[in-house]
Each structure stands twice: as structure tokens, then as C-alpha cells.
ROSE-4610 file (N, C-alpha, C; in Angstrom, 1 decimal, always signed):
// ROSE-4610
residu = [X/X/X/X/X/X/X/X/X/X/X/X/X/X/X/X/X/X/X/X/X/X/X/X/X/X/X/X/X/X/X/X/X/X/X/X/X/X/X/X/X/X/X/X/X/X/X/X/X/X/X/X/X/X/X/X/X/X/X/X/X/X/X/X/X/X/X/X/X/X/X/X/X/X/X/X/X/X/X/X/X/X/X/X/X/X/X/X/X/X/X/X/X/X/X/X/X/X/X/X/X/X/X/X/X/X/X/X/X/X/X/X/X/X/X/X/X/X/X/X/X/X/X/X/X/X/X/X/X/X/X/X/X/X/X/X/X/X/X/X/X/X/X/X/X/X/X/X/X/X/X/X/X/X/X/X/X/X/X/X/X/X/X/X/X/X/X/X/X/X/X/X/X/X/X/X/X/X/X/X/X/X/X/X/X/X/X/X/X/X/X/X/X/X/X/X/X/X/X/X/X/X/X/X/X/X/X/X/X/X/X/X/X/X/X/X/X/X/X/X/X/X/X/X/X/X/X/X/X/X/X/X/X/X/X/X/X/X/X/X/X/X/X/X/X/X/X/X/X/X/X/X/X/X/X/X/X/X/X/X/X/X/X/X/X/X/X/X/X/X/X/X/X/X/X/X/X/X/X/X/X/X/X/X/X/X/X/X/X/X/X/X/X/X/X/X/X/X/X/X/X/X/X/X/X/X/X/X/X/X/X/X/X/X/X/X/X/X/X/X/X/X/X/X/X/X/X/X/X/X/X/X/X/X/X/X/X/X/X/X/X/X/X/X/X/X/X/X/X/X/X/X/X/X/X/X/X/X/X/X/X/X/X/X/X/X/X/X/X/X/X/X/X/X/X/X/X/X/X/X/X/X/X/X/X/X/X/X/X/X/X/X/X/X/X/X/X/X/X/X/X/X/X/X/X/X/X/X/X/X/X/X/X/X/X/X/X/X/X/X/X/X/X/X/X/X/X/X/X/X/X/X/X/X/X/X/X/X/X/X/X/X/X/X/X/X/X/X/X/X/X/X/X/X/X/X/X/X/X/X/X/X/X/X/X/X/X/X/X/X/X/X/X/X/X/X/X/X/X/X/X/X/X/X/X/X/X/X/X/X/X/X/X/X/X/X/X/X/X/X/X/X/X/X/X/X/X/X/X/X/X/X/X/X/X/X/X/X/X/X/X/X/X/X/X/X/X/X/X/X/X/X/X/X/X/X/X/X/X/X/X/X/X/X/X/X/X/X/X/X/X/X/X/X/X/X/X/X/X/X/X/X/X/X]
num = [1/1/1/2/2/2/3/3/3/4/4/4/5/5/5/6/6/6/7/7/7/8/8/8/9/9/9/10/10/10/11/11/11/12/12/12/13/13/13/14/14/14/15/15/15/16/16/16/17/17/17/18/18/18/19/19/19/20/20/20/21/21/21/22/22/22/23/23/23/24/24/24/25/25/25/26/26/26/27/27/27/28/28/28/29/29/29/30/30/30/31/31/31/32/32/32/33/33/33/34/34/34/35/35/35/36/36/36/37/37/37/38/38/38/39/39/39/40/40/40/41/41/41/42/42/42/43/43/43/44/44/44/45/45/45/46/46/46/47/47/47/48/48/48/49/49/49/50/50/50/51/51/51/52/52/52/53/53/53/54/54/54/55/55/55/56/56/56/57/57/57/58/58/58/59/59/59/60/60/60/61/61/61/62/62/62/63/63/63/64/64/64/65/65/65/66/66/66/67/67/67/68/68/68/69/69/69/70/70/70/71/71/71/72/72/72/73/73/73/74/74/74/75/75/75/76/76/76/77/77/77/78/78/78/79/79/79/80/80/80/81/81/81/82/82/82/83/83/83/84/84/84/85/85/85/86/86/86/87/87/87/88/88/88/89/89/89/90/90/90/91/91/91/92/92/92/93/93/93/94/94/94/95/95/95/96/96/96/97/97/97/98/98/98/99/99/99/100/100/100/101/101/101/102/102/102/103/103/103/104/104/104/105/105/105/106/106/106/107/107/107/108/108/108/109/109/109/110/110/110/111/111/111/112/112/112/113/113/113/114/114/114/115/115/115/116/116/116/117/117/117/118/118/118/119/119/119/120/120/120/121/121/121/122/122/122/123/123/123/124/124/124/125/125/125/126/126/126/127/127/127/128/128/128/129/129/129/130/130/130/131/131/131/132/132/132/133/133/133/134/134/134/135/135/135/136/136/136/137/137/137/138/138/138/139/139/139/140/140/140/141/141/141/142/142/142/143/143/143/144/144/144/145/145/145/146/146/146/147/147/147/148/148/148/149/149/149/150/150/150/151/151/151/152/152/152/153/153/153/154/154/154/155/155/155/156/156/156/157/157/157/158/158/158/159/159/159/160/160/160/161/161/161/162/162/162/163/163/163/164/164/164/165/165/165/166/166/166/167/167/167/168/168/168/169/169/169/170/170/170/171/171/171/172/172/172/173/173/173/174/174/174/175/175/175/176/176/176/177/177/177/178/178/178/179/179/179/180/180/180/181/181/181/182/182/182/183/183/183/184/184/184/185/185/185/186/186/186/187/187/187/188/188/188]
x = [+0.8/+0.0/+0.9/+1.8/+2.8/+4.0/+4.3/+5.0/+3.9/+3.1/+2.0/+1.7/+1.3/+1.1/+2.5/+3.7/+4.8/+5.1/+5.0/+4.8/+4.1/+2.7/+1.9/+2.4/+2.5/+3.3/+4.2/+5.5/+6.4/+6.0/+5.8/+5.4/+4.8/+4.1/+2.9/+4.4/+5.4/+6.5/+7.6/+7.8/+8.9/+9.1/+8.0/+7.8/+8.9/+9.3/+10.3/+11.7/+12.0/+13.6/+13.5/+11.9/+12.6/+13.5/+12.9/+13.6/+15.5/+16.1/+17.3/+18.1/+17.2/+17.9/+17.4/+17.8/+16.7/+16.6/+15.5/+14.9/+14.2/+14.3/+15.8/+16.4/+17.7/+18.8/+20.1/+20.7/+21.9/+22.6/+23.3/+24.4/+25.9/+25.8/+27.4/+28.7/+29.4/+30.6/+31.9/+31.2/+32.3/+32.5/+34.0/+33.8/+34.1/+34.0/+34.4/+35.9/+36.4/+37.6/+37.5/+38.4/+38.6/+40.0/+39.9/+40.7/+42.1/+41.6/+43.0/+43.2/+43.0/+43.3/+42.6/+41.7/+41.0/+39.9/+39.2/+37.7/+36.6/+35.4/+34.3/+33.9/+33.4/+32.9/+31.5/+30.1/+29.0/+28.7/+29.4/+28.5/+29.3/+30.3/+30.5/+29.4/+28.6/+27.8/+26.3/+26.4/+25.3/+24.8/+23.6/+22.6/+22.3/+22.6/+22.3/+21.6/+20.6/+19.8/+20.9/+21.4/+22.4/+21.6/+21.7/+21.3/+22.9/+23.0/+24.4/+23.5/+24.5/+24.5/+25.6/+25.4/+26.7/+25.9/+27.7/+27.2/+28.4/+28.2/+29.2/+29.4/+30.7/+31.1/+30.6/+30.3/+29.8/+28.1/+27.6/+26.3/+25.3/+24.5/+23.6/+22.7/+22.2/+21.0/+22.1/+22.8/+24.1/+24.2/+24.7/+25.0/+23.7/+22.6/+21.4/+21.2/+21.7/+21.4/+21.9/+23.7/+24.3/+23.8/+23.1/+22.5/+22.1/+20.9/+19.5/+20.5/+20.7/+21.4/+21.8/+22.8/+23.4/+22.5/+21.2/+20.3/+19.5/+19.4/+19.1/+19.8/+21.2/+22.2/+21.9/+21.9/+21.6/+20.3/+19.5/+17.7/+17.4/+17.8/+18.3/+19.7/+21.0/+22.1/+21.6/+21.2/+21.0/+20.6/+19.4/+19.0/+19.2/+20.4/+21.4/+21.0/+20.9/+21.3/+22.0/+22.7/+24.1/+24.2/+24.6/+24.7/+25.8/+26.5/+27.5/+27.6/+28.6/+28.5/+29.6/+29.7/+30.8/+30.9/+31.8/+31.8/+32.2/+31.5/+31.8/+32.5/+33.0/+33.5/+35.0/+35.6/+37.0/+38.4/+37.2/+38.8/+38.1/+37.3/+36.9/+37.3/+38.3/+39.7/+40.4/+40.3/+40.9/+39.9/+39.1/+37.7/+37.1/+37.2/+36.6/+36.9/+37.9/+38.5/+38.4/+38.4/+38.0/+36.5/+35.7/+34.3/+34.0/+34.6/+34.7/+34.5/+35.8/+36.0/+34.9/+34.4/+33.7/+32.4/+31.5/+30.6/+29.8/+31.0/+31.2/+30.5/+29.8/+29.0/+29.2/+28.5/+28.8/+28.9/+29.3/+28.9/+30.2/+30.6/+31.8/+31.6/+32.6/+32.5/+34.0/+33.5/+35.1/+34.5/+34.9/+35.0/+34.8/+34.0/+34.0/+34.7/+35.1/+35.5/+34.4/+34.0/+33.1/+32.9/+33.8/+33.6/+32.8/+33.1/+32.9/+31.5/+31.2/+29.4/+28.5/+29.6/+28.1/+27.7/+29.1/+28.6/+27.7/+28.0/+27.6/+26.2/+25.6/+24.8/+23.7/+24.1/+23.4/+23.3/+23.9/+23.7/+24.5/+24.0/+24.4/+25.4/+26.3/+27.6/+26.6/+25.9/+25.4/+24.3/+24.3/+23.2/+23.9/+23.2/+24.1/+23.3/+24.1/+23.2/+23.1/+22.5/+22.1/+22.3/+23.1/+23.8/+22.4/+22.5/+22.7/+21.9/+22.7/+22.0/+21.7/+20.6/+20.2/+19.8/+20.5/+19.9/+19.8/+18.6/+18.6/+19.1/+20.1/+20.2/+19.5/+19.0/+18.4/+19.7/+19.1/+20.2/+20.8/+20.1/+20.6/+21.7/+22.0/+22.6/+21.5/+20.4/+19.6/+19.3/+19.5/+18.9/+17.5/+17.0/+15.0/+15.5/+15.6/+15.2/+16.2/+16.5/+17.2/+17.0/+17.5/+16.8/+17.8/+17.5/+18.7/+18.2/+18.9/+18.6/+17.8/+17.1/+15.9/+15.0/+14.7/+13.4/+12.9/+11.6/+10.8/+10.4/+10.4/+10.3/+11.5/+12.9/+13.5/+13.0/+12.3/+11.5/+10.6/+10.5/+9.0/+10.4/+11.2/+12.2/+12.1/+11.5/+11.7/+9.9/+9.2/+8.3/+8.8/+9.4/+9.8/+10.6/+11.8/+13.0/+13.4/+12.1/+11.9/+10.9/+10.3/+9.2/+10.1/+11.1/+11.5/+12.9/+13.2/+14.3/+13.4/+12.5/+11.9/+11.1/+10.7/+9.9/+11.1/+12.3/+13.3/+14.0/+14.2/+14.2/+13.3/+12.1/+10.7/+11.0/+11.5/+11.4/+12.8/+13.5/+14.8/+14.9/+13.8/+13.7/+12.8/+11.5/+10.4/+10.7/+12.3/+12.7/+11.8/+11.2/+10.7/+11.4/+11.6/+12.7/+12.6/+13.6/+13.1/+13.5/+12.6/+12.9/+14.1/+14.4/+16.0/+15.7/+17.0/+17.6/+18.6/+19.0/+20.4/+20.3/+21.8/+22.2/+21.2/+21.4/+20.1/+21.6/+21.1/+22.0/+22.3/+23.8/+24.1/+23.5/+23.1/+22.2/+23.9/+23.5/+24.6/+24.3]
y = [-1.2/+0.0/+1.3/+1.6/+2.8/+2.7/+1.7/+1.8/+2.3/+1.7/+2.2/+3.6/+4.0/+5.7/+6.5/+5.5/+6.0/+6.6/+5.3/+5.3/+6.5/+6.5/+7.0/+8.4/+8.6/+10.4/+10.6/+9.9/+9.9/+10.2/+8.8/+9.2/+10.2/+10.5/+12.3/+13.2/+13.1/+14.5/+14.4/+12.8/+12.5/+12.2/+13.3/+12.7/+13.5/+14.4/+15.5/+15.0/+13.8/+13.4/+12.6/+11.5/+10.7/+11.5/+12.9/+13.9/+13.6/+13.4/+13.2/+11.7/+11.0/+10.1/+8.8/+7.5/+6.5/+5.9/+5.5/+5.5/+4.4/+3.7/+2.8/+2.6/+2.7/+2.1/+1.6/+0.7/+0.8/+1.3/+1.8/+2.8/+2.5/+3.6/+3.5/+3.0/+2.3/+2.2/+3.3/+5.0/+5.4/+6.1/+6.0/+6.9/+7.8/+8.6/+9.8/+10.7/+11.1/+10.9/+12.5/+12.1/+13.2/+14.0/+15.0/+16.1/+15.9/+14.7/+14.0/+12.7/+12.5/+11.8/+10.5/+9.9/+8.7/+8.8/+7.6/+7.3/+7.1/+7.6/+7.1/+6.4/+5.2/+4.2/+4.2/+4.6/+4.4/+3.1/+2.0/+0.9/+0.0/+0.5/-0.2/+0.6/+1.5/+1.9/+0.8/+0.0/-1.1/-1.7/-1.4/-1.7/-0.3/+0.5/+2.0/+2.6/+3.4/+4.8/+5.5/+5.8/+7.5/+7.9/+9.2/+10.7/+11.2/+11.2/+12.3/+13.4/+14.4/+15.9/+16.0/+16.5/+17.1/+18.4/+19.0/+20.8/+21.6/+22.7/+23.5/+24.2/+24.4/+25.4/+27.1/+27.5/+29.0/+29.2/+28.1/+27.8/+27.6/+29.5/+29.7/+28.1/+27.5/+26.4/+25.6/+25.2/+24.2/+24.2/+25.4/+25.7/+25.4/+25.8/+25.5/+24.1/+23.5/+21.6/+21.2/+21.5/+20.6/+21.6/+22.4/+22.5/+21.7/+21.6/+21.1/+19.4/+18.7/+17.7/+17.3/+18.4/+18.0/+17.7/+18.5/+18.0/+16.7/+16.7/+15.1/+14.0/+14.1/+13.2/+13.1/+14.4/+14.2/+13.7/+13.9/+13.2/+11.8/+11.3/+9.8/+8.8/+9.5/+8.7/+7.2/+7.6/+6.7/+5.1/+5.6/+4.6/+4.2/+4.0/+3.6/+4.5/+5.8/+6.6/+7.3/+7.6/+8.8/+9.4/+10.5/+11.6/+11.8/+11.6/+11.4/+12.7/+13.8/+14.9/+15.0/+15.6/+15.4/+17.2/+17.6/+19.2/+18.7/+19.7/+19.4/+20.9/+20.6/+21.7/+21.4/+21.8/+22.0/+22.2/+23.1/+24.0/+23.3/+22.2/+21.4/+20.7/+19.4/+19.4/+20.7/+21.9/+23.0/+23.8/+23.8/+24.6/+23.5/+22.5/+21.3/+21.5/+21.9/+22.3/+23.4/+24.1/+25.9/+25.2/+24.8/+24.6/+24.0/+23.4/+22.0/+22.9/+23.2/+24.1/+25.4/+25.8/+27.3/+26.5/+25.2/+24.9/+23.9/+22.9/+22.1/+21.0/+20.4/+19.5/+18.2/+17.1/+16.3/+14.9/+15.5/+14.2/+13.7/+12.9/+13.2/+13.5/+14.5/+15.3/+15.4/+14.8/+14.9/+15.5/+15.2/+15.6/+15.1/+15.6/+14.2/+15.5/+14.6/+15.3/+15.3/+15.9/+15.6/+14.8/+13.6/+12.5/+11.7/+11.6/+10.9/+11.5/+12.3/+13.0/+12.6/+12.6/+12.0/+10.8/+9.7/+8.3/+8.2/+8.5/+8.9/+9.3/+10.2/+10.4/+9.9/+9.4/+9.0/+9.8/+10.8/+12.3/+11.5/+12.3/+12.3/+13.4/+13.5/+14.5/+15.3/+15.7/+16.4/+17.4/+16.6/+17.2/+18.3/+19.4/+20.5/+20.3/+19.7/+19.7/+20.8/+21.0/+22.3/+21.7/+21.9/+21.8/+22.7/+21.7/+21.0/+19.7/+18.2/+16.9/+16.3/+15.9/+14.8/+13.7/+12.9/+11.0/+10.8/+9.8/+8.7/+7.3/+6.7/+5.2/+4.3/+3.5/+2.1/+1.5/+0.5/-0.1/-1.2/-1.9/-2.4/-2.0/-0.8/+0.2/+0.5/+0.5/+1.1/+2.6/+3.6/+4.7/+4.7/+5.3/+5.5/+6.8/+8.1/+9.3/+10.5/+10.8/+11.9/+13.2/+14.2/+15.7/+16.4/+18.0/+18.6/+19.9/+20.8/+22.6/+23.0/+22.8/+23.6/+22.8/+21.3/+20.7/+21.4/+22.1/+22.7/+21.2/+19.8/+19.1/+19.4/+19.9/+20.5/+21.6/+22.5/+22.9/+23.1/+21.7/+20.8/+19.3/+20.1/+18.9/+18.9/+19.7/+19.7/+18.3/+18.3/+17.4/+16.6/+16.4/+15.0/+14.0/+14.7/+14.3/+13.5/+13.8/+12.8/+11.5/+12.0/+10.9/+9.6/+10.3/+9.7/+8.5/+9.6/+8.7/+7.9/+8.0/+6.9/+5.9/+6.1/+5.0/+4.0/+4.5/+3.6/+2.9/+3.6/+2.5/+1.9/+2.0/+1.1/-0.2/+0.0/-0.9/-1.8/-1.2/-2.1/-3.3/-2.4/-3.0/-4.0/-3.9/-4.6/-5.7/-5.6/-6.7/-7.0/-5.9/-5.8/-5.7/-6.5/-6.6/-5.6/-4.2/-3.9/-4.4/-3.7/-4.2/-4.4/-5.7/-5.9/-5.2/-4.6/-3.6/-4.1/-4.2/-4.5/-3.3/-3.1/-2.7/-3.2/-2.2/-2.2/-3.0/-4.1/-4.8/-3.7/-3.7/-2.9/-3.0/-2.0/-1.9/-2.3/-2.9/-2.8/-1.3]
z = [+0.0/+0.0/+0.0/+0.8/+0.9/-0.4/-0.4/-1.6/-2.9/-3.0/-4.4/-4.1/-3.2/-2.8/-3.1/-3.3/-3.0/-4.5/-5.5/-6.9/-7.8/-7.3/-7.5/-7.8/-6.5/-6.7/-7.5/-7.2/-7.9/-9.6/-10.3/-11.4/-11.7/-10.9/-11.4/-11.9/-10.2/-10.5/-11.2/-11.7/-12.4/-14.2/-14.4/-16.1/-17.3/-16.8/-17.4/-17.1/-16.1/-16.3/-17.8/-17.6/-19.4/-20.5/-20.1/-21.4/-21.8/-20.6/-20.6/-20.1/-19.5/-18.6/-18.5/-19.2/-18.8/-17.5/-17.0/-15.4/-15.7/-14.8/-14.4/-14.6/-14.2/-14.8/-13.7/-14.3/-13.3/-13.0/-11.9/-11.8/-12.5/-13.2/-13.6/-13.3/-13.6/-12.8/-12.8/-12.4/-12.0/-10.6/-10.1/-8.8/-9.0/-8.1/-7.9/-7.1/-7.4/-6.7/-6.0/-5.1/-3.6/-3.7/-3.2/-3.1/-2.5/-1.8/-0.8/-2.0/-2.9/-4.3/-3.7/-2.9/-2.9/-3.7/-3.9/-4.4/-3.7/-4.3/-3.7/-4.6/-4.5/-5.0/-4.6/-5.3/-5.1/-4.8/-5.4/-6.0/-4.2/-3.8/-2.4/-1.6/-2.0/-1.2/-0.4/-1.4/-1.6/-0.4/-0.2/+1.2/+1.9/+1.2/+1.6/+0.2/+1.0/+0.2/-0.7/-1.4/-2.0/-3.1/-2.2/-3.0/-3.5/-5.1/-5.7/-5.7/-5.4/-5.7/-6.7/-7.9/-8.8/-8.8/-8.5/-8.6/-8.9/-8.8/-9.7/-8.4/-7.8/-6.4/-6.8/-7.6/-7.6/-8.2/-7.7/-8.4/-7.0/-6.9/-5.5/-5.4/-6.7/-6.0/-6.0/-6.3/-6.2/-4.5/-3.8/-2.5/-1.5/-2.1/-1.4/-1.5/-2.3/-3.1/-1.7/-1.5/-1.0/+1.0/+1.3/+2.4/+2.7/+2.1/+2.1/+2.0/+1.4/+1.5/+2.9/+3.8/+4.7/+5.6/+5.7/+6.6/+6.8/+5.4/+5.2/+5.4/+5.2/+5.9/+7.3/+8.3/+9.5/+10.1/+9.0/+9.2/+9.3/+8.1/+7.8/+7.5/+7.7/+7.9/+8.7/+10.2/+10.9/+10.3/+9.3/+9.0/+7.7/+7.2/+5.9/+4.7/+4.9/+3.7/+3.9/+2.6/+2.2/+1.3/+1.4/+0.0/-0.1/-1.4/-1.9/-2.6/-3.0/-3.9/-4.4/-6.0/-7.0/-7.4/-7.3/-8.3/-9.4/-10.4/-12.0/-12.7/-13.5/-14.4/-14.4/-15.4/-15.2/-14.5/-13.6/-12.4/-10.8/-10.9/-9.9/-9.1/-9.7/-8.6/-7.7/-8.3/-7.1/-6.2/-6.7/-6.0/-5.6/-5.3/-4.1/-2.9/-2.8/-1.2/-0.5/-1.7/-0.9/-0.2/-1.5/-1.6/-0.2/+0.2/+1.1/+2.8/+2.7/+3.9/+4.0/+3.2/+3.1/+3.8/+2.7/+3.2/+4.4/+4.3/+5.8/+5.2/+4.0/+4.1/+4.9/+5.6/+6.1/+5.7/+4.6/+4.0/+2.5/+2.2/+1.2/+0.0/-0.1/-1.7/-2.4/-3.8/-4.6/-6.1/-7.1/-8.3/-9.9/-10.8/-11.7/-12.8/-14.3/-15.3/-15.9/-17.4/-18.2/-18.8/-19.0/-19.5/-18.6/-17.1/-16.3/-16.0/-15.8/-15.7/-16.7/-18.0/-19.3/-18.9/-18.2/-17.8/-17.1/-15.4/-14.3/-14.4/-15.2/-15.2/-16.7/-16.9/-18.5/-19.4/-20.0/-20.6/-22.1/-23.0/-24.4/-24.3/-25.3/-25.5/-25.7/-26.5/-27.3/-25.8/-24.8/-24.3/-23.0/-22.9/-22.4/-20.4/-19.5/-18.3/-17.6/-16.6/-15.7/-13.9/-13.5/-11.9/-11.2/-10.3/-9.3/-10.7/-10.1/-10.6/-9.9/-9.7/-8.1/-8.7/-7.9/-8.5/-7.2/-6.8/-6.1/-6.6/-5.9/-6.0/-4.9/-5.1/-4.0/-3.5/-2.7/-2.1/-2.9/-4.2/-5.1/-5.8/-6.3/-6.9/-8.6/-8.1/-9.5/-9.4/-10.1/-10.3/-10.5/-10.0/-9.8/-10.1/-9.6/-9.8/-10.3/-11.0/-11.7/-11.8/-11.6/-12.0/-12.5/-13.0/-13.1/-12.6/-12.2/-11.7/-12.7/-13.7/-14.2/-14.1/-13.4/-13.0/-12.1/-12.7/-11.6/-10.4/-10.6/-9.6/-8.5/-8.9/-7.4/-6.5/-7.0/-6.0/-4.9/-5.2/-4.7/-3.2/-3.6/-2.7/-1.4/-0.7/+0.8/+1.1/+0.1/+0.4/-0.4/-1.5/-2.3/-1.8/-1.9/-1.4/-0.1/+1.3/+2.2/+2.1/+0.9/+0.8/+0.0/-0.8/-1.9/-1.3/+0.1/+1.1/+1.8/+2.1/+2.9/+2.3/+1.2/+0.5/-0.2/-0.8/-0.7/+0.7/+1.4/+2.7/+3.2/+2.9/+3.7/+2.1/+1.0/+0.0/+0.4/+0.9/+1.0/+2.3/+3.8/+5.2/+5.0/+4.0/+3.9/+2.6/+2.5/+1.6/-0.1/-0.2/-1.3/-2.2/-3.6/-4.3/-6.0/-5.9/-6.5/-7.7/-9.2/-10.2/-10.7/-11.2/-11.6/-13.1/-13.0/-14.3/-15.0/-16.0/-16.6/-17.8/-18.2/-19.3/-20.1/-21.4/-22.3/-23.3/-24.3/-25.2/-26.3/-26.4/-27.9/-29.1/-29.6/-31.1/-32.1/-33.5/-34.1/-35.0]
């Protein structure tokens, strides 16, 4: 019953990501790498909720993204979710750290290139994205929800974005199994 209510909604506010991103899908196999030169590996993340934030360090909803984020980390960490966050752009390896220290997030943030974001995120070369990027992954590692800074659904995130963390952990505790996803097979 909660998961179908959960659904329900969702699809109402999630019909503008098809435009860029196919949903469902697997998560990528890339990490993310840290300022101290380590990796985050999403996909060891597995048995936990993650929310990515990709954002640009001089980008005001970017700064509000990774706010609003921290709180949520402190809302629901407890109960196996985490928000992972990547800066994007060019000069991103060096403005990760200022960014880091200035905003405190609590949660780990490193850096992707643009190659690694088209993956990461399922984007066509061709397609120009808009920061802040929010995915949810399940505890499987499937991508359900994707956005970008001009989805008017981010506005709507202080009521989404809890429903959308708790209905993936009531689906992961209640052992409900979500749909299996694979790679789509190569066209010749």
C-alpha cells in the first residue's frame, strides 16, 4: 500500500527526467575521486539509500542543493542513507577544497570530469546539463530518480526528497525486491 502511494506520486512528478535520462537504470561504474586523491565508490555503497548531488562550487541552487542535503544526511544517515557529492567543471579538482571548507558538508564530496558525468549520469555528449544533478540510487545500486537545476520538480524537494528517502528504505527493510535492471544490449 505505501510503496504504491509512494509510486503514484512519484510518477505524477517524475515525467520531465525521461527527457534526458533513462529510469531505471543501473548505476554507472564510475567513482568519484577526492581532493585527498581517494575514491568514492558508489557501488560499495550497496545496502544503503544515495542521494548524488553534482554541482558546480559557484552555483547559489548548487550551494542550497548541498544545504538542504546536509540535513538530510543528519535526518536519515542513521537509518542507511548517504549523500555522496561530485563538483563538475574543469577548475573542480581545485575549488573542491576551498568549496569544502567554506561549506562544511557532512557528508563526502570529490570531483567528476566531463567525460565521467556524461557516464555517471546518462547524458548524451550532445546534451548540455544544468547543476545541481540529483539521482537517487536504492540499495541495489539502481537509479529511480534523476533531476537537473531547471526541473521545476527540485522545488517541490523539501516534500519530495523525504518521501522519496523513505519510500526507498521502507522498500529495502520490507525486503521488497526492487525491479531488476540490466544494461540495455548494444544496437549494431
Amino acid at each position: 500500500m505505501f510503496r504504491s502511494l509512494v509510486i503514484s506520486i512519484l510518477v505524477a512528478l517524475c515525467l520531465s527526467t525521461a527527457a534526458y535520462a533513462k529510469l531505471p537504470r543501473p548505476l554507472a561504474n564510475v567513482s568519484i575521486e577526492t581532493p585527498d586523491k581517494k575514491n568514492i565508490s558508489i557501488k560499495k555503497l550497496r545496502g544503503k539509500v544515495v542521494m548524488v548531488v553534482l554541482f558546480l562550487t559557484d552555483c547559489e541552487d548548487c550551494i542550497d542543493m548541498i544545504n538542504f542535503a546536509s540535513k538530510l544526511q543528519d535526518k536519515y544517515g542513521s537509518r542507511g542513507f548517504q549523500v555522496v557529492g561530485a563538483a563538475l567543471g574543469d577548475h573542480a579538482p581545485y575549488l573542491v577544497t576551498p568549496f569544502i571548507q567554506r561549506y562544511r558538508p557532512n557528508f563526502p564530496v570529490g570531483f567528476l570530469s566531463k567525460d565521467e558525468l556524461l557516464k555517471f549520469a546518462d547524458l548524451s555528449p550532445e546534451h548540455r546539463p544544468v547543476a545541481p544533478i540529483i539521482m537517487f540510487v536504492d540499495s541495489v545500486g539502481v537509479v529511480h530518480f534523476e533531476w537537473q537545476g531547471n526541473d521545476q520538480v527540485l522545488k517541490q524537494k523539501e516534500k519530495l526528497f523525504p518521501t522519496i528517502i523513505t519510500g526507498l528504505i521502507h522498500q529495502r527493510d520490507s525486503h521488497e525486491q526492487p525491479e531488476r535492471v540490466t544494461s540495455p544490449a548494444k544496437q549494431p
